[in-house]
Biopython code that builds the backbone (N, CA, C, O; Angstrom):
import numpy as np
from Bio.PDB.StructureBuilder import StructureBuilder

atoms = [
    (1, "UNK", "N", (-14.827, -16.349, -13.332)),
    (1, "UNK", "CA", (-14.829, -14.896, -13.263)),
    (1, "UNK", "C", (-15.351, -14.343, -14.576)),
    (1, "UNK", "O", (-14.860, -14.466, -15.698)),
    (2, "UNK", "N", (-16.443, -13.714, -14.201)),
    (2, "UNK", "CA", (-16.981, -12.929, -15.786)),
    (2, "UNK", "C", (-15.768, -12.384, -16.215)),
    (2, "UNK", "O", (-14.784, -11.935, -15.627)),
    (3, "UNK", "N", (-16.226, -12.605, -17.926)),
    (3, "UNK", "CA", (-14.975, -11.513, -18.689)),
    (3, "UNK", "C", (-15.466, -10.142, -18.467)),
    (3, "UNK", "O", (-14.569, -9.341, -18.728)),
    (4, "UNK", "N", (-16.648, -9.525, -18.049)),
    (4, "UNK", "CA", (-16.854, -7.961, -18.565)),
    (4, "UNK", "C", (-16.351, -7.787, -17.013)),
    (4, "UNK", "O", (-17.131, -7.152, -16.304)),
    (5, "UNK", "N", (-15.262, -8.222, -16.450)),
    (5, "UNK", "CA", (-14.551, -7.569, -14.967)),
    (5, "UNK", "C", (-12.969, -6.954, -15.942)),
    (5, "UNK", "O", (-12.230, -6.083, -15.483)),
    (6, "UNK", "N", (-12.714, -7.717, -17.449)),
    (6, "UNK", "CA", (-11.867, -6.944, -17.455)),
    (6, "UNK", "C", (-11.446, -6.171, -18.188)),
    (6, "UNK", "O", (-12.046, -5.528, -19.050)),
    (7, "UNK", "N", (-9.871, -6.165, -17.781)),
    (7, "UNK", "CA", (-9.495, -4.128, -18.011)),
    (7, "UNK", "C", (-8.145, -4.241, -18.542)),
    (7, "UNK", "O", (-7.439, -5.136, -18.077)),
    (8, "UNK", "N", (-7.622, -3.396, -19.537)),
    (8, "UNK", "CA", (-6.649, -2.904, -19.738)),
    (8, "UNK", "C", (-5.728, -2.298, -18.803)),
    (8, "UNK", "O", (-6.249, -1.550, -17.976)),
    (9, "UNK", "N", (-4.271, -2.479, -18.740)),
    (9, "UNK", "CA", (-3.900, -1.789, -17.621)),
    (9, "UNK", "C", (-1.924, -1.890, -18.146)),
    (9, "UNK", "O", (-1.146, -2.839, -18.244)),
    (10, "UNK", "N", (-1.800, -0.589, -18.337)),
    (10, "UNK", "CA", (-0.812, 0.194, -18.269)),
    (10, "UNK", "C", (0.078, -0.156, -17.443)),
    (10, "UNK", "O", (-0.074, 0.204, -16.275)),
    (11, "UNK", "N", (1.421, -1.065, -17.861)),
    (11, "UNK", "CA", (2.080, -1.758, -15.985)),
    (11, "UNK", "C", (3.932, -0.917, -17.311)),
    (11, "UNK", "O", (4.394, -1.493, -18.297)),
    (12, "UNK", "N", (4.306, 0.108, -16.864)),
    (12, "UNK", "CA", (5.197, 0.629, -17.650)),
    (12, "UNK", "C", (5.382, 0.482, -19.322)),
    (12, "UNK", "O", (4.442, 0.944, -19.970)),
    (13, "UNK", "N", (6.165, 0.063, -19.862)),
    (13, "UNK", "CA", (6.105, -0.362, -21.037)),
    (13, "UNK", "C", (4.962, -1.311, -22.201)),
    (13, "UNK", "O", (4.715, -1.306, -23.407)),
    (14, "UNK", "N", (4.535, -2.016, -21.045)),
    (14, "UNK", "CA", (3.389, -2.999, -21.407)),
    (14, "UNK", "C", (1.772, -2.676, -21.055)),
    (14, "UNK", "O", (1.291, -2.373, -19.963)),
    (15, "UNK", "N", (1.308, -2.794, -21.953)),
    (15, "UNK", "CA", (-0.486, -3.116, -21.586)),
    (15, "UNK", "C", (-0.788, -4.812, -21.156)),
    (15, "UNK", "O", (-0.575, -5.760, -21.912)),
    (16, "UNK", "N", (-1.163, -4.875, -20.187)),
    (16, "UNK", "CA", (-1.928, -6.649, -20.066)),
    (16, "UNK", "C", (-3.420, -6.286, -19.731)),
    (16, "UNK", "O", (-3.999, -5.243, -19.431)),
    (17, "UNK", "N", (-3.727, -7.368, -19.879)),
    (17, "UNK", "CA", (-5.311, -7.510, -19.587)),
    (17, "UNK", "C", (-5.274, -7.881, -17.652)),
    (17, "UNK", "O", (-4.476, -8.764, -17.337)),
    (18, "UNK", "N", (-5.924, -7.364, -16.729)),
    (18, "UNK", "CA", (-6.233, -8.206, -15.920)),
    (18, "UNK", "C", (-7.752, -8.325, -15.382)),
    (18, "UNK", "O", (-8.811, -8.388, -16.008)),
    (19, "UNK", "N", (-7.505, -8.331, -14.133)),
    (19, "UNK", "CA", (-8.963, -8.536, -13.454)),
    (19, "UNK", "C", (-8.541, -7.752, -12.252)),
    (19, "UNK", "O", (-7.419, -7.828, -11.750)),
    (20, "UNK", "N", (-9.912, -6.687, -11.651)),
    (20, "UNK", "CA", (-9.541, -6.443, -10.866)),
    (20, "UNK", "C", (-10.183, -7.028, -9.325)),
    (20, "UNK", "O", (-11.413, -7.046, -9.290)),
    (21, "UNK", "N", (-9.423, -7.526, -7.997)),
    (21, "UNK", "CA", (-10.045, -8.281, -7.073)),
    (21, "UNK", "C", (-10.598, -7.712, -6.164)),
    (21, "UNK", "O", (-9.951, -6.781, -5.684)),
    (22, "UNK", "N", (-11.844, -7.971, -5.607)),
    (22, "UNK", "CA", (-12.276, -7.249, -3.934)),
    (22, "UNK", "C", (-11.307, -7.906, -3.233)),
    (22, "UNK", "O", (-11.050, -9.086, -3.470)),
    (23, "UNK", "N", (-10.896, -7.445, -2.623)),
    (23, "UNK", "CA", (-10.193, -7.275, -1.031)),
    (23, "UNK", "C", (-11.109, -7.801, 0.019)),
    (23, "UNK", "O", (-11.589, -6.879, 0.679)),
    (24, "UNK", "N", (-11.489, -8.932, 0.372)),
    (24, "UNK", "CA", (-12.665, -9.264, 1.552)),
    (24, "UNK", "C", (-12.337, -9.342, 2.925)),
    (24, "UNK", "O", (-13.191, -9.567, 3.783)),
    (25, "UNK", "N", (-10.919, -9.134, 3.217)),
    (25, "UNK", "CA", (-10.544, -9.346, 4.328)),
    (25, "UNK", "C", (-9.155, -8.618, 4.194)),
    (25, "UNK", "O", (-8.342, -8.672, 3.271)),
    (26, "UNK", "N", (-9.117, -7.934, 5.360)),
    (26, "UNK", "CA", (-7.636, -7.661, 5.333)),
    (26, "UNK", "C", (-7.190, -6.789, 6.682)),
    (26, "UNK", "O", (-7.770, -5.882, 7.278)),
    (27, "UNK", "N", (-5.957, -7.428, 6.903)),
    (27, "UNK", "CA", (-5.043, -7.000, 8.196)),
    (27, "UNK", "C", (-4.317, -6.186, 8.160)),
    (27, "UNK", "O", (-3.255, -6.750, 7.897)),
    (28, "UNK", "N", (-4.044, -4.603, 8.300)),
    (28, "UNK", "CA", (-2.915, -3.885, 8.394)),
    (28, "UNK", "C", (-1.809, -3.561, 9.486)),
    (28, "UNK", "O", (-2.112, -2.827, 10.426)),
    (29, "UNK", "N", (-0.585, -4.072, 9.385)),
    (29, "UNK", "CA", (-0.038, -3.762, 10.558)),
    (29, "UNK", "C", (0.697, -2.559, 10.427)),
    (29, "UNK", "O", (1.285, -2.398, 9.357)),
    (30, "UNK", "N", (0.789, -1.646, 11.330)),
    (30, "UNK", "CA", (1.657, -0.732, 10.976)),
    (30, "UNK", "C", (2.873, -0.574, 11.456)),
    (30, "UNK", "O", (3.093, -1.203, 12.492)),
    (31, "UNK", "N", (3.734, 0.065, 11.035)),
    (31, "UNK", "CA", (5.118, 0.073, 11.657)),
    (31, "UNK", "C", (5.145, 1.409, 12.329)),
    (31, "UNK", "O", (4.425, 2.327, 11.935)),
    (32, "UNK", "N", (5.934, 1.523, 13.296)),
    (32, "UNK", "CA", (6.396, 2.285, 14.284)),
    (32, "UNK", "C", (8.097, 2.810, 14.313)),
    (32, "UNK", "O", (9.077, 2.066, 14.314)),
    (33, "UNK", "N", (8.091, 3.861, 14.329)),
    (33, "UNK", "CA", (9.324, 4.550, 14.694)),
    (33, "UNK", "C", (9.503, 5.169, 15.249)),
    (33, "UNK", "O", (8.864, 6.195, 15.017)),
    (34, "UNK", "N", (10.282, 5.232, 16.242)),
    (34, "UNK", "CA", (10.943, 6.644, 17.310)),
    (34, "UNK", "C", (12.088, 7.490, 16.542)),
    (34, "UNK", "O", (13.105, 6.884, 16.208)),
    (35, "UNK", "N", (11.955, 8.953, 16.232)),
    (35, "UNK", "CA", (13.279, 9.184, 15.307)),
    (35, "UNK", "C", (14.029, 10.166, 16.498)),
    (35, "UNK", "O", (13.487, 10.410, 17.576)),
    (36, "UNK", "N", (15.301, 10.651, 16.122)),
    (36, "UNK", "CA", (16.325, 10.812, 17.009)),
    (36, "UNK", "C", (15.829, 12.171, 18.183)),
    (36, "UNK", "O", (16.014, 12.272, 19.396)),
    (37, "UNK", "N", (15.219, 12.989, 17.300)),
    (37, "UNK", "CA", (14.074, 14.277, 18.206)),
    (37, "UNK", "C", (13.363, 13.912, 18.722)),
    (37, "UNK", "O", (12.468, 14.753, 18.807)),
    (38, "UNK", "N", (12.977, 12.467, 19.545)),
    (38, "UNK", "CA", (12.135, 11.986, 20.190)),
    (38, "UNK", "C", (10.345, 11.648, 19.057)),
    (38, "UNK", "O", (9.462, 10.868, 19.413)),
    (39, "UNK", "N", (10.328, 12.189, 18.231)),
    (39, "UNK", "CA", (9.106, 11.956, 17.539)),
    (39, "UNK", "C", (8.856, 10.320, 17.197)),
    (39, "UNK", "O", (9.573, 9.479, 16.655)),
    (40, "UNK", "N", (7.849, 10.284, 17.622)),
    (40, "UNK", "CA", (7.256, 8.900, 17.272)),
    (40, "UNK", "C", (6.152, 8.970, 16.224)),
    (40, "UNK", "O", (5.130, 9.639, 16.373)),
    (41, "UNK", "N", (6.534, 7.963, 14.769)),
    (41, "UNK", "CA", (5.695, 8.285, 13.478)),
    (41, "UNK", "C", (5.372, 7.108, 13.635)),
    (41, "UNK", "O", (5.992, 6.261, 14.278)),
    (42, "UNK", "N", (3.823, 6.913, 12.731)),
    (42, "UNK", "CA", (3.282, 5.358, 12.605)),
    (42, "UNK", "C", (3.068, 5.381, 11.179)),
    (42, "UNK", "O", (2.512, 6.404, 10.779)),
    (43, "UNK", "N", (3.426, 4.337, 10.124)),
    (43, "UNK", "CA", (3.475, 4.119, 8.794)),
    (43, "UNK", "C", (2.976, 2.873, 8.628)),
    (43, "UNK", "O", (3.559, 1.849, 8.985)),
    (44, "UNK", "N", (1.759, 2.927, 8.021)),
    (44, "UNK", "CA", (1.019, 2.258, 6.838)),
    (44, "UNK", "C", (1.175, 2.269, 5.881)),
    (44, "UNK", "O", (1.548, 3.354, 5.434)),
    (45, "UNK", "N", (0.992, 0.975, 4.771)),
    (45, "UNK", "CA", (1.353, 1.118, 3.472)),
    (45, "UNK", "C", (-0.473, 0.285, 2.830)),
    (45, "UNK", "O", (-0.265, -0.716, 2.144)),
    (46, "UNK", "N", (-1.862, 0.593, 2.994)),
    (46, "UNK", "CA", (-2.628, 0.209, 3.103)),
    (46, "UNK", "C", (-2.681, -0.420, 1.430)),
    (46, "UNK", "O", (-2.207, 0.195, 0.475)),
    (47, "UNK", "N", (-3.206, -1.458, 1.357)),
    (47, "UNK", "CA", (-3.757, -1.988, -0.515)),
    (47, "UNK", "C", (-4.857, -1.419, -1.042)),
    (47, "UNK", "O", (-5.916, -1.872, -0.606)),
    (48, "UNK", "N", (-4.944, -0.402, -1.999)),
    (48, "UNK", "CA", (-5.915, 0.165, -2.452)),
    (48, "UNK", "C", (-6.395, -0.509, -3.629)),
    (48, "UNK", "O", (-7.250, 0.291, -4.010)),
    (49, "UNK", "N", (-6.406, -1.733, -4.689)),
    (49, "UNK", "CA", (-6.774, -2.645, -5.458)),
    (49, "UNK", "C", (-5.765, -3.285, -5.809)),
    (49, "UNK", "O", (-4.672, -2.729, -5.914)),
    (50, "UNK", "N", (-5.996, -4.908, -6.120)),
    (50, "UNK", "CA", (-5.224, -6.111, -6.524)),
    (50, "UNK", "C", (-5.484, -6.176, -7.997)),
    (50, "UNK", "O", (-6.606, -5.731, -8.239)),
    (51, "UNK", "N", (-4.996, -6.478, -8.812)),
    (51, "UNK", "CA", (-5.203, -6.878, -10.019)),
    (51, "UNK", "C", (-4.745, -8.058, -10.278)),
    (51, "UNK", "O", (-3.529, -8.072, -10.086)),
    (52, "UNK", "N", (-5.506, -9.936, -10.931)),
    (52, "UNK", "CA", (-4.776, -10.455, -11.596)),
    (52, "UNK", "C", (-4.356, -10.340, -12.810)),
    (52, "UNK", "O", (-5.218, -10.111, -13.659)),
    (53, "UNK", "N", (-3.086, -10.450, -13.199)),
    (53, "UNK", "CA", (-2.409, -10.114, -14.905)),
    (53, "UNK", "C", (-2.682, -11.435, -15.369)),
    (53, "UNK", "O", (-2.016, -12.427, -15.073)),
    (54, "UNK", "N", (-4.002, -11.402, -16.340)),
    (54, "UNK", "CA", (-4.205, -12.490, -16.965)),
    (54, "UNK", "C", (-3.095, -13.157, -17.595)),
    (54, "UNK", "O", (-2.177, -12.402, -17.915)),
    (55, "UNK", "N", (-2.925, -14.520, -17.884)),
    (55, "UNK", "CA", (-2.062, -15.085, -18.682)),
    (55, "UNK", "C", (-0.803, -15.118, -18.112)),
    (55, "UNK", "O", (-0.006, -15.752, -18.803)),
    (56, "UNK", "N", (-0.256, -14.567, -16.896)),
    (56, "UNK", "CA", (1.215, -14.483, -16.411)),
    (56, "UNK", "C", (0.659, -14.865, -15.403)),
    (56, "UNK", "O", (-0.378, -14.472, -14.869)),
    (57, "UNK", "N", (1.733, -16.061, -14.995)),
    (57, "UNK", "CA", (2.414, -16.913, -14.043)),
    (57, "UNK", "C", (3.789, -16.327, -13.365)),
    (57, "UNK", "O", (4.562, -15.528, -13.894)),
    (58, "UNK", "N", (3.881, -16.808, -12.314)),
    (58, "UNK", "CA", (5.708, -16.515, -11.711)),
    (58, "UNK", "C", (6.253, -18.055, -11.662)),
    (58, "UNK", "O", (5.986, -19.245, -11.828)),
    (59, "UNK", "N", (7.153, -17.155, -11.327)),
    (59, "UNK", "CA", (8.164, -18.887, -11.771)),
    (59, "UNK", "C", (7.760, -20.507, -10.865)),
    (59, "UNK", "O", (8.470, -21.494, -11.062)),
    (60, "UNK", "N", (6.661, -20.555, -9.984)),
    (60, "UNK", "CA", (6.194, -21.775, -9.560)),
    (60, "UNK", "C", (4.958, -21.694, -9.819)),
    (60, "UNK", "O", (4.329, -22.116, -8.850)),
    (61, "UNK", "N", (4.122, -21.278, -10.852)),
    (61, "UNK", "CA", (2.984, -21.153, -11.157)),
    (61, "UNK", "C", (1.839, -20.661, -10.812)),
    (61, "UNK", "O", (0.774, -20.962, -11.351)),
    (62, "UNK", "N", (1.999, -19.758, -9.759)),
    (62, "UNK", "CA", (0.899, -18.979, -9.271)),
    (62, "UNK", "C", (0.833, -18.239, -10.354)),
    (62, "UNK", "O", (1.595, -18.169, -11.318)),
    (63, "UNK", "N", (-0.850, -17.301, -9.933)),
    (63, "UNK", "CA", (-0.906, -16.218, -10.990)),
    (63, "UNK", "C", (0.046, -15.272, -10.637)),
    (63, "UNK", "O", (0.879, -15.340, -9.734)),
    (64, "UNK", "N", (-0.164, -14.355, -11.461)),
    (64, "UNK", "CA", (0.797, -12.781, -10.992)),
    (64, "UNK", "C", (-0.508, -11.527, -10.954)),
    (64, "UNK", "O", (-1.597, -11.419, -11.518)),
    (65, "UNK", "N", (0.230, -10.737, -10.025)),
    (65, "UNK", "CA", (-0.850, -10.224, -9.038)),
    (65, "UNK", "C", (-0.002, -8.205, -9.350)),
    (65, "UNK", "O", (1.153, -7.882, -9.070)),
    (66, "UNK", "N", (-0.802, -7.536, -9.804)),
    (66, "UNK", "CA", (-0.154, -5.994, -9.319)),
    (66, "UNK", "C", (-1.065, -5.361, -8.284)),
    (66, "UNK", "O", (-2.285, -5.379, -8.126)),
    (67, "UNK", "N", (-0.187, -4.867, -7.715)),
    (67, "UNK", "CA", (-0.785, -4.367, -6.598)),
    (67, "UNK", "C", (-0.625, -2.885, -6.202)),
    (67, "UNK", "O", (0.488, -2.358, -6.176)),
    (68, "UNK", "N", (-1.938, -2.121, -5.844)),
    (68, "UNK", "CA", (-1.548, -0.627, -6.020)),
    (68, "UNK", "C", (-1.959, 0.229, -4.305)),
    (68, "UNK", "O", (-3.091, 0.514, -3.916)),
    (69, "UNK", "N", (-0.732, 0.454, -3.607)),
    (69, "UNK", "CA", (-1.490, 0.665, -2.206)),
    (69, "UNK", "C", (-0.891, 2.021, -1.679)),
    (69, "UNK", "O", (0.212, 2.080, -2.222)),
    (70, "UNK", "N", (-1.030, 2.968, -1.018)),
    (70, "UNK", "CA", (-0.537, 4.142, -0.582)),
    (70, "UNK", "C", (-0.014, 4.339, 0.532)),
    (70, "UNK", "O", (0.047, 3.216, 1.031)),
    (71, "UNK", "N", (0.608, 5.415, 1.586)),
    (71, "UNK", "CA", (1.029, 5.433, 2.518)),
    (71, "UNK", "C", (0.839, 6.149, 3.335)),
    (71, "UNK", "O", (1.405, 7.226, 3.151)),
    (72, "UNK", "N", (0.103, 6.058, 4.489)),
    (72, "UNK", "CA", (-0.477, 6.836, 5.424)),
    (72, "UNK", "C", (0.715, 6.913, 6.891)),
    (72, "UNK", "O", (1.252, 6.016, 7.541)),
    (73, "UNK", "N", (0.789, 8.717, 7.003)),
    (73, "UNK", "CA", (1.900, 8.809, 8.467)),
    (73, "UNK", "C", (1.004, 9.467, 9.516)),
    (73, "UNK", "O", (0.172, 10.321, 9.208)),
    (74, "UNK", "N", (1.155, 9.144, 10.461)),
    (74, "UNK", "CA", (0.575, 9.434, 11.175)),
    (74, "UNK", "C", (1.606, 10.015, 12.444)),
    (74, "UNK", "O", (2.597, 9.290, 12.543)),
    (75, "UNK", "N", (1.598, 10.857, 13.172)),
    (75, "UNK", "CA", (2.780, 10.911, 14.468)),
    (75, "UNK", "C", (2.244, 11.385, 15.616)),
    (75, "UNK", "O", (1.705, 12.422, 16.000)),
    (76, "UNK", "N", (2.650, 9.969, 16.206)),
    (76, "UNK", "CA", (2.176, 9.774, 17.264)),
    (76, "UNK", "C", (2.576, 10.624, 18.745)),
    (76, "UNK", "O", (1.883, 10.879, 19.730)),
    (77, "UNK", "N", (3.714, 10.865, 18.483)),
    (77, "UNK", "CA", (4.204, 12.169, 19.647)),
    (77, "UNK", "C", (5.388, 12.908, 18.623)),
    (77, "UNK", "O", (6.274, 12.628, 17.817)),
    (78, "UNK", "N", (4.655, 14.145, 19.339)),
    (78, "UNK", "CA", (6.013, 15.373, 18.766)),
    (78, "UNK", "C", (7.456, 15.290, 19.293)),
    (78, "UNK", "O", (7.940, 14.694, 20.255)),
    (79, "UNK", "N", (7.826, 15.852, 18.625)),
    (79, "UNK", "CA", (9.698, 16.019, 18.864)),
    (79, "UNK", "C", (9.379, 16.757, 20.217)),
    (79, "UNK", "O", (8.363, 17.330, 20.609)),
    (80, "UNK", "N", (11.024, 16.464, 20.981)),
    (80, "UNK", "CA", (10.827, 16.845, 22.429)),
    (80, "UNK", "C", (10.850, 18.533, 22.327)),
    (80, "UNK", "O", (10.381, 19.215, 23.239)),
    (81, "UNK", "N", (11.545, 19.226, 20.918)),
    (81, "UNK", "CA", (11.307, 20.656, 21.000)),
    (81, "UNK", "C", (9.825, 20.972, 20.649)),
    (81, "UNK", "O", (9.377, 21.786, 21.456)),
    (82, "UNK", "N", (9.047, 20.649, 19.844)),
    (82, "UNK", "CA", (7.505, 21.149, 20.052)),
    (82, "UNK", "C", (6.811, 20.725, 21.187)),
    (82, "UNK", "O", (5.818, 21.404, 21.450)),
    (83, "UNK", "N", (7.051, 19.818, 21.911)),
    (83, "UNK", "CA", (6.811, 19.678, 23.241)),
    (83, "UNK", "C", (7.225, 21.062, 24.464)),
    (83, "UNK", "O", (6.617, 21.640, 25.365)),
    (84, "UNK", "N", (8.175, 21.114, 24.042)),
    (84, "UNK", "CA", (8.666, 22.013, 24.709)),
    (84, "UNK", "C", (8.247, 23.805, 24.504)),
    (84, "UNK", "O", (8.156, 24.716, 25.327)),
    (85, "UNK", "N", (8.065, 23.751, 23.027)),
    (85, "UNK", "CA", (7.443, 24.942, 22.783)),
    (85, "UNK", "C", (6.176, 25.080, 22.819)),
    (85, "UNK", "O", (5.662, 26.071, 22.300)),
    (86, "UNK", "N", (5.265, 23.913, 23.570)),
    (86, "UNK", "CA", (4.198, 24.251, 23.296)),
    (86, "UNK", "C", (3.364, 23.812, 22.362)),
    (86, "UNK", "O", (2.146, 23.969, 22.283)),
    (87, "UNK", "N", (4.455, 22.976, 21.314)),
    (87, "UNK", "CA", (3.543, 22.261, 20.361)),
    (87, "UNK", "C", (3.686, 23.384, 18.673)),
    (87, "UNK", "O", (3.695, 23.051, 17.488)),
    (88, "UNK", "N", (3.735, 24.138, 19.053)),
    (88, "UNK", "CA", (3.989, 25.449, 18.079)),
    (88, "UNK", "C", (5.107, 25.085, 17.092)),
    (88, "UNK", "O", (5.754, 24.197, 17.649)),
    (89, "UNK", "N", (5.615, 25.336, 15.948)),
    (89, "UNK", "CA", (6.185, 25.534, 15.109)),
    (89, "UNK", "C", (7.290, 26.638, 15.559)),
    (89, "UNK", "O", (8.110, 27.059, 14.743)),
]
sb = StructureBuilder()
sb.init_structure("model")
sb.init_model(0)
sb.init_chain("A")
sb.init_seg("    ")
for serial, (resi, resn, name, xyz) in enumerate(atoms, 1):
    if name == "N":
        sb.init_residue(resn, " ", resi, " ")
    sb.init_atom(name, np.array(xyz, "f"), 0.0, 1.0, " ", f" {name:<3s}", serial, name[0])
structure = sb.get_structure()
């Protein structure tokens, strides 16, 4: 891995050096919930970049990896009262 991939990076208290990785493949599953108003939400937590933390290992010797990903909701059916109203607020 070229060195000019890396970067300084701010992980709370500490600066490490890492690298940051393409993503070449990847599967998202999402989770599903029905909540008690009948609404059905769908939640993703998608990976928006991997970083390896140069020089750190975990305790069986892999590298160590930060990972920075966000959360997308989506809802899939309204509560049975906006149904009922029409969908309206």
């Amino acid at each position: 891995m070229p060195d000019d991939k890396k970067q300084k990076l701010t992980i709370g208290a500490y600066t490490v050096e890492v690298t940051p990785l393409e993503i070449v493949h990847r599967r998202e599953q999402p989770n599903e919930y029905e909540l008690e108003d009948g609404t059905i939400i769908r939640v993703v937590n998608p990976t928006v970049i991997v970083y390896r933390i140069e020089g750190q290992r975990d305790y069986e010797g892999h590298p160590a990896y930060w990972v920075k990903n966000g959360t997308s909701v989506i809802v899939v059916r309204g509560s049975r009262e906006s149904t009922k109203n029409g969908g309206g607020a």
